[in-house]
C-alpha positions in Angstrom: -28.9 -29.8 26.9 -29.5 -31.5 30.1 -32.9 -32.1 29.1 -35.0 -35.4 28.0 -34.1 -36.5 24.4 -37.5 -35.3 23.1 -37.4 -31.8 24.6 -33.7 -31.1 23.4 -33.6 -28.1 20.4 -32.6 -29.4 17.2 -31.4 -26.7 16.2 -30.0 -23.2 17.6 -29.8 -19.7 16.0 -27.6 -17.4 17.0 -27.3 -13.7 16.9 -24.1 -13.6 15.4 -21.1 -16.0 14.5 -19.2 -15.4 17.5 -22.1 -17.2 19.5 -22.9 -19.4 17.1 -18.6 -20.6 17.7 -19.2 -21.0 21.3 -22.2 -22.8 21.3 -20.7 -25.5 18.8 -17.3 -25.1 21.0 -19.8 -26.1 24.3 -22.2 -28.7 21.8 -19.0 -30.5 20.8 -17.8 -30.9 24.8 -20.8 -32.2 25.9 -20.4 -35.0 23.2 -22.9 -33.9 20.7 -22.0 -34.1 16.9 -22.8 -30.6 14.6 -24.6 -31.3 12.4 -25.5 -34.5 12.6 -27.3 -34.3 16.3 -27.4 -30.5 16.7 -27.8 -27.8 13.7 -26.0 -24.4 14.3 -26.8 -21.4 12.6 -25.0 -17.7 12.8 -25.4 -14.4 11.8 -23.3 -12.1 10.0 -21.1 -14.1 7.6 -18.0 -13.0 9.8 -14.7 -14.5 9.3 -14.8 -16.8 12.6 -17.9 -19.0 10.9 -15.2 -19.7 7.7 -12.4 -21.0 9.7 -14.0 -22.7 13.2 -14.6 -27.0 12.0 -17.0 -27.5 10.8 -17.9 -24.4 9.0 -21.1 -22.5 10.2 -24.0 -22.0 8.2 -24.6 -18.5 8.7 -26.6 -15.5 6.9 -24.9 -12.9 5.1 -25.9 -9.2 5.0 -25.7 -6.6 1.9 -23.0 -4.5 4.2 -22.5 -2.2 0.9 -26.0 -1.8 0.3 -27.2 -1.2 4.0 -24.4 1.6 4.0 -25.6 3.2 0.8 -29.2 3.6 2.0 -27.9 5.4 5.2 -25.9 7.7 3.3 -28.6 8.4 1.3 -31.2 9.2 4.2 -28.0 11.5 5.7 -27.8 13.5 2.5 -32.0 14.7 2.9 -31.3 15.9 6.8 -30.4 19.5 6.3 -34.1 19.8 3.3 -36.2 17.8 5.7 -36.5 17.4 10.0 -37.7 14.0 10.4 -35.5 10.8 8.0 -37.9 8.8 5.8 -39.3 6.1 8.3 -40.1 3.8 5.4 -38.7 0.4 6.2 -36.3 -1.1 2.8 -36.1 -4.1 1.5 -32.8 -4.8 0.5 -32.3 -7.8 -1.9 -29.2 -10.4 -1.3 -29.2 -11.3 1.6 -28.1 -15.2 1.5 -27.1 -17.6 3.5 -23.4 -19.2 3.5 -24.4 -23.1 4.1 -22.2 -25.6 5.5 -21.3 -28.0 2.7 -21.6 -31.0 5.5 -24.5 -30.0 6.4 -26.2 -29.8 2.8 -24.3 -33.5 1.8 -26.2 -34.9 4.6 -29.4 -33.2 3.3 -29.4 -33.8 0.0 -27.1 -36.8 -0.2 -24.6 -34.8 -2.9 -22.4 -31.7 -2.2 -23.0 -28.7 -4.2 -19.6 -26.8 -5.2 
């Protein structure tokens, strides 16, 4: 972030918690403040982005449901050659937001 003020990201998104960790871990040694300079956002809803301060926002994944579809695309291998290259949908995905962050947004916390 050694860059001018008005070419700094406000915010970074990260492929998984365990970046998302180290890059407030580096944010918060060069002095900035997440979230009120720098917005930090992970992936995976993992157990690292519950118990790091503060508390990632981070976007949660239908494990359960992701697993059931594969299953179900194993069980037609042996009747058909190629798996169904349809891409799913799968509903629920959601995001785990950092209470912090959404007081500062919306001036109230949400419980």
């Amino acid at each position: 972030m050694s860059l001018p003020e008005e070419q700094r990201p406000t915010a970074i998104f990260c492929a998984n918690d365990e970046m998302a960790a180290a890059a407030l871990m580096i944010a918060n040694r060069m002095g900035y403040r997440v979230p009120e300079d720098l917005s930090i956002v992970g992936f995976d809803d993992s157990y690292i982005s519950k118990v790091i301060w503060p508390q990632l926002t981070t976007v949660s994944q239908p494990f359960e449901d992701i697993a059931a579809e594969a299953v179900n695309q194993l069980g037609k291998y042996p009747e058909i050659e190629q798996f169904d290259p349809i891409i799913r949908i799968l509903p629920q995905v959601g995001m785990c937001v950092n209470q912090q962050r959404m007081r500062q947004f919306l001036g109230f916390a949400i419980r």
